[in-house]
C-alpha positions as CSV (number, residue, x, y, z in Angstrom):
1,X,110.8,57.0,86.2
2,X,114.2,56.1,88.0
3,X,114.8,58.5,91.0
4,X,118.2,58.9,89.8
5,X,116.1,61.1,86.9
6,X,112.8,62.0,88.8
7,X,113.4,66.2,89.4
8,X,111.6,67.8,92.5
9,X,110.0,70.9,91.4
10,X,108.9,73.6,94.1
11,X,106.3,76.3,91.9
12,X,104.6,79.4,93.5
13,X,101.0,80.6,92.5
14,X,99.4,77.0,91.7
15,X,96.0,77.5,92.7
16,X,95.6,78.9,89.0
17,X,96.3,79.9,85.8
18,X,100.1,78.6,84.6
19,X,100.9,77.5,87.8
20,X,98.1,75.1,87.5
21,X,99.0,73.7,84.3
22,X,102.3,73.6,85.3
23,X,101.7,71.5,87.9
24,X,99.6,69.0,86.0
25,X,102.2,68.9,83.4
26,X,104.9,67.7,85.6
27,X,103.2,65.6,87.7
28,X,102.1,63.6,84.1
29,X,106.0,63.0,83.7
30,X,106.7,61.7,86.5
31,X,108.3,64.4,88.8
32,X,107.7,65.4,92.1
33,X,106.0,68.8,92.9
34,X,105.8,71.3,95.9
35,X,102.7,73.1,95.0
36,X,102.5,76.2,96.8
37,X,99.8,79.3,97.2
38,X,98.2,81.6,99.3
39,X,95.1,79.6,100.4
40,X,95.9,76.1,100.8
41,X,91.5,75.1,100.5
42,X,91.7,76.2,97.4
43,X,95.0,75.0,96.3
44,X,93.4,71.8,97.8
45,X,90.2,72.1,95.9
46,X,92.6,72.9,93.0
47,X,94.1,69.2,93.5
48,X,91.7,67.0,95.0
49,X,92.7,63.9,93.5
50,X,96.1,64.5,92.3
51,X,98.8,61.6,93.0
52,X,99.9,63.3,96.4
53,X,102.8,60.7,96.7
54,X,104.1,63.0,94.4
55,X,103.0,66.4,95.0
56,X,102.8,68.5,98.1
57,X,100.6,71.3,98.7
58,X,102.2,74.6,100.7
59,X,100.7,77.4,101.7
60,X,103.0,80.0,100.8
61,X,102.4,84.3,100.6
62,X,105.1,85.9,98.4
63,X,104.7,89.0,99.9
64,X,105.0,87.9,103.6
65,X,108.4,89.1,104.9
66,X,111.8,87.5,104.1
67,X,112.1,86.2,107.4
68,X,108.5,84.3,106.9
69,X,109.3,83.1,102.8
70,X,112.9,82.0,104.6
71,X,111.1,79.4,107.1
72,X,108.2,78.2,104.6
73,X,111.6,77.4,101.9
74,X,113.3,75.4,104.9
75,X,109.7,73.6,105.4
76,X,109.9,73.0,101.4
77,X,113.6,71.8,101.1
78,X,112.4,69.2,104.0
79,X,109.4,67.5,101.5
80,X,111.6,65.8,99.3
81,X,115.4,66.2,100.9
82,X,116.0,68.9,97.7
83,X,114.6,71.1,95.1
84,X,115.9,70.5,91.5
85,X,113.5,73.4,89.6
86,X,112.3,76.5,91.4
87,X,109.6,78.1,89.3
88,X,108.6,81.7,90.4
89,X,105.1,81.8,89.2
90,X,102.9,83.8,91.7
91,X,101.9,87.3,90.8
92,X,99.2,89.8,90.0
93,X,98.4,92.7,87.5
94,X,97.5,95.7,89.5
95,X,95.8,98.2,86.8
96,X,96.1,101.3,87.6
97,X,97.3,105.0,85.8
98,X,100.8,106.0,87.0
99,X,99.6,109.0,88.3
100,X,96.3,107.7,90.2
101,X,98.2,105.0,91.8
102,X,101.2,106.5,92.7
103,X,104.3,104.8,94.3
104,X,101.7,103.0,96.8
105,X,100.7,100.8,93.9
106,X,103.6,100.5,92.4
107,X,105.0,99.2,96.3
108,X,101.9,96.5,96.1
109,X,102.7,95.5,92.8
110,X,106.7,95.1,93.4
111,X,106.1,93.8,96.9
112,X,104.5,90.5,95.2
113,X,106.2,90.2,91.5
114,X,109.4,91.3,92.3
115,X,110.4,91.1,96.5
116,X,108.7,88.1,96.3
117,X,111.0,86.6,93.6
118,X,113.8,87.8,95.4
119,X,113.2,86.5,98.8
120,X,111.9,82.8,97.4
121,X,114.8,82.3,94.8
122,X,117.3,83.9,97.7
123,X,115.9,81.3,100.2
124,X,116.6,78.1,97.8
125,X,120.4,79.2,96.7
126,X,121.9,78.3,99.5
127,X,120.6,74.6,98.8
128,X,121.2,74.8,95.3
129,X,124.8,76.1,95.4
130,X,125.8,73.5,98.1
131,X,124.4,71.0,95.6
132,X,125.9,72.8,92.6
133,X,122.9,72.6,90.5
134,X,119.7,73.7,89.9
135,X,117.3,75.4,87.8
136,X,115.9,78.8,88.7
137,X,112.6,79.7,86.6
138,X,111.1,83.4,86.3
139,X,107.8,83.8,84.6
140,X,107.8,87.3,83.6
141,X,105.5,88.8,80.7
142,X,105.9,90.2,77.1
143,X,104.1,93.4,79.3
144,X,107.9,94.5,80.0
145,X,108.2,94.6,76.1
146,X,104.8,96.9,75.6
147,X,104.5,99.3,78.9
148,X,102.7,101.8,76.7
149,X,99.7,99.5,77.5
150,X,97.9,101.2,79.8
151,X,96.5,100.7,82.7
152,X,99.0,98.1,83.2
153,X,101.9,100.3,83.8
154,X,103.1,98.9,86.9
155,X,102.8,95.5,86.0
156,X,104.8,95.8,83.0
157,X,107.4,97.3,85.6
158,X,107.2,94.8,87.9
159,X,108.0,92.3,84.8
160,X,110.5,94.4,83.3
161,X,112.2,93.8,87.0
162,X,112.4,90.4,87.3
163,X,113.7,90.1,83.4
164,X,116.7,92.7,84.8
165,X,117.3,90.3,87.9
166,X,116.9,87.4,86.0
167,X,119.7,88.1,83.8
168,X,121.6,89.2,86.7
169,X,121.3,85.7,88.6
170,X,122.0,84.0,85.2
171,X,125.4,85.4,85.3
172,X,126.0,85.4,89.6
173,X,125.0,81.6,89.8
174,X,126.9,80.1,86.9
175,X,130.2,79.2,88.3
176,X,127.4,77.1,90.7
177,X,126.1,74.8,87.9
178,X,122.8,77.0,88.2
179,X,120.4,77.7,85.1
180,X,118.2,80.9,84.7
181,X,115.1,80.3,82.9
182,X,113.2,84.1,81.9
183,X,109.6,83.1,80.4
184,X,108.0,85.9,78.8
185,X,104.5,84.7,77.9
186,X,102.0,86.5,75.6
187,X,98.1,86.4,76.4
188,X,96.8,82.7,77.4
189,X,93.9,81.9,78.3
190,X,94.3,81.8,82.4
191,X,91.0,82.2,84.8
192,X,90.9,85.5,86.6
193,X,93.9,87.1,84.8
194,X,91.9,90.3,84.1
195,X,89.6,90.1,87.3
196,X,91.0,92.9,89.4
197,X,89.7,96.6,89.3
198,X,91.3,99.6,88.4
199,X,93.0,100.9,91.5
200,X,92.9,104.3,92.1
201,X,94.6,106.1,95.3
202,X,94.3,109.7,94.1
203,X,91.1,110.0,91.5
204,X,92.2,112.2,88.5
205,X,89.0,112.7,86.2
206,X,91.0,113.8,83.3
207,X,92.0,110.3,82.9
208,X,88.5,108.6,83.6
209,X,88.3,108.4,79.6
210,X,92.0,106.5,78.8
211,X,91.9,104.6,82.2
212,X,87.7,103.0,81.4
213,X,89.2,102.7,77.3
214,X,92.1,100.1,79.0
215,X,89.9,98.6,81.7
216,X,87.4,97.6,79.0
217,X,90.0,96.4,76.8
218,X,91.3,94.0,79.3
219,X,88.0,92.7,79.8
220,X,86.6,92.2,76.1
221,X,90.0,89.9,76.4
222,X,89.6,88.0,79.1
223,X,88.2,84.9,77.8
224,X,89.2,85.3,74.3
225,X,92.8,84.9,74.2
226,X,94.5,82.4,71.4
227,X,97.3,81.0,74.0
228,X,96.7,77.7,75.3
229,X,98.4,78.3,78.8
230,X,98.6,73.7,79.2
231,X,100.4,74.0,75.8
232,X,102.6,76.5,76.9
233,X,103.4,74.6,80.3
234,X,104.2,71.4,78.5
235,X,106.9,73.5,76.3
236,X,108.2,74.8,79.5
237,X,108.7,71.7,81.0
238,X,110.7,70.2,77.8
239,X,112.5,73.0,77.9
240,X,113.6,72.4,81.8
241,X,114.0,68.5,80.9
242,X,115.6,68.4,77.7
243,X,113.5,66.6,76.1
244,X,110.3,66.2,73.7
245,X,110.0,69.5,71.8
246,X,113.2,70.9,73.5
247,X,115.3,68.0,73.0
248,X,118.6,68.6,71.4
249,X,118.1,72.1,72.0
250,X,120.8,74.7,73.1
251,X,119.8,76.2,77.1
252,X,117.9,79.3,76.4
253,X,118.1,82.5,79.0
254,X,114.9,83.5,77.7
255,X,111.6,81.6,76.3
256,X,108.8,84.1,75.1
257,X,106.2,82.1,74.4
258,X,103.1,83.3,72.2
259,X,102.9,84.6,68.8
260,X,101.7,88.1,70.0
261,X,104.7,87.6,72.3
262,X,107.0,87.6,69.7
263,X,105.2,89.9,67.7
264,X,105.3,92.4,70.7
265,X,109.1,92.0,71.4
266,X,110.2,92.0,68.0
267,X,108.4,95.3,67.0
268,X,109.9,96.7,70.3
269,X,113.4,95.9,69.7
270,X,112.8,97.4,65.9
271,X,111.9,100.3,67.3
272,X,114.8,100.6,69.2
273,X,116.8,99.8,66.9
274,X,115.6,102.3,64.3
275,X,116.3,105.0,67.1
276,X,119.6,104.3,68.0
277,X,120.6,103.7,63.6
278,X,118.6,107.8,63.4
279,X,120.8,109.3,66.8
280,X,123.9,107.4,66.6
281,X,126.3,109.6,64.9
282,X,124.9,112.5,67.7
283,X,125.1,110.1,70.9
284,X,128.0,108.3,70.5
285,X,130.0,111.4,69.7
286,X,130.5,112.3,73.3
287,X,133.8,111.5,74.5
288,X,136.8,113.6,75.8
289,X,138.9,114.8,72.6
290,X,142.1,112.6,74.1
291,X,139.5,109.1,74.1
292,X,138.8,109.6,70.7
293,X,139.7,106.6,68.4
């Protein structure tokens, strides 16, 4: 590949699940990758014989403060000279009940799936808008689509965040020649997704029944799940390219990817629909007499 073409891609979380795959998957078309994660053994175990001409591994914590993310970008930027695709890919599921976890769960959750997003994508737009381009990748979850799911309440806020801000930066960066990617993946089969335990800062035993129901859930699908996450990495990266499956294809602002994803979205937005078809002549019959058409 001609380095006039060859795109410099800097993804979060690699150690693991997508960001694993994603990583193989570019590497195998010839772009250049700054692999990043929170222990930098294992993201070296992860990669021991990977073509390291091309790829650079990173240690990188989300969560760390904006100050921290803001130096380990500039230390990024410096790999390669520039960053063409910035995939926000590290996160975690906390699984918890609103009420047992409180707002110090749902602090730990945000503080990694959404402030992390923030600060890492907020570190690389200076660079990107001086270059007028770039490509800005969010892997979010069709969890934002089913937040009844519990125990995983939190996380589907968290995801249901970085959908919101997504859609936001689509529409702040275009004037800069910026593209906003939302991914919104169903249930692949990833190591570890369901590992965590229930987390549990204020133990209410009337919920000991629904909370074990969802943790054992989770588990009896760990494992089991129809997604192929390299499959779904490959799409991603034709859709970022242009080419292969994606070629000739119009930009999307979001890719759900999964058929229980689109399952999951699809009988959500139904649902809404059918409510606001039954309420509408009530709740849009609300203005001052002089507004009215």
């Amino acid at each position: 590949m001609g380095a006039l073409h060859q795109k410099i891609w800097l993804i979060t979380g690699t150690s693991s699940g997508f960001g694993k795959r994603l990583v193989t998957s570019v590497l195998a078309r010839g772009d250049c990758v700054i692999a990043t994660a929170r222990n930098l053994e294992k993201l070296r175990a992860t990669f021991p014989a990977a073509e390291r001409s091309r790829l650079h591994l990173m240690q990188l914590d989300v969560s760390d403060s904006e100050d921290t993310v803001k130096r380990r970008m500039k230390e990024a930027l410096a790999v390669y000279g520039r960053v063409d695709v910035l995939v926000n890919n590290a996160g975690y599921g906390v699984k918890s009940v609103l009420e047992e976890g409180g707002a110090l769960a749902a602090l730990t959750q945000f503080n990694t799936n959404v402030f992390g997003v923030l600060n890492v994508t907020n570190a690389v737009l200076p660079h990107m808008r001086e270059r007028r381009s770039g490509t800005v990748v969010i892997i979010g979850s069709r969890s934002a689509w089913r937040p009844e799911v519990s125990p995983a309440g939190f996380y589907a806020a968290s995801k249901a965040a970085v959908h919101a801000i997504g859609e936001t930066y689509a529409s702040e960066l275009k004037p800069f020649g910026i593209r906003v990617l939302i991914v919104a993946p169903g249930a692949f089969r990833t190591e570890g997704v369901h590992a965590y335990p229930a987390t549990i800062n204020t133990h209410v035993p009337a919920y000991d029944a629904v909370r074990n129901a969802g943790m054992a859930r989770f588990a009896a699908l760990a494992g089991h799940e129809r997604g192929d996450p390299a499959r779904a990495m490959d799409l991603l990266v034709d859709v970022v390219k242009g080419e292969g499956r994606a070629a000739g294809r119009e930009w999307p602002l979001w890719l759900v990817l999964g058929r229980d994803a689109y399952a999951d979205v699809r009988a959500k937005t139904n649902r809404l629909l059918k409510t606001m078809d039954a309420w509408e002549d009530l709740a849009t019959d609300l203005e001052f007499p002089e507004c009215e058409l």
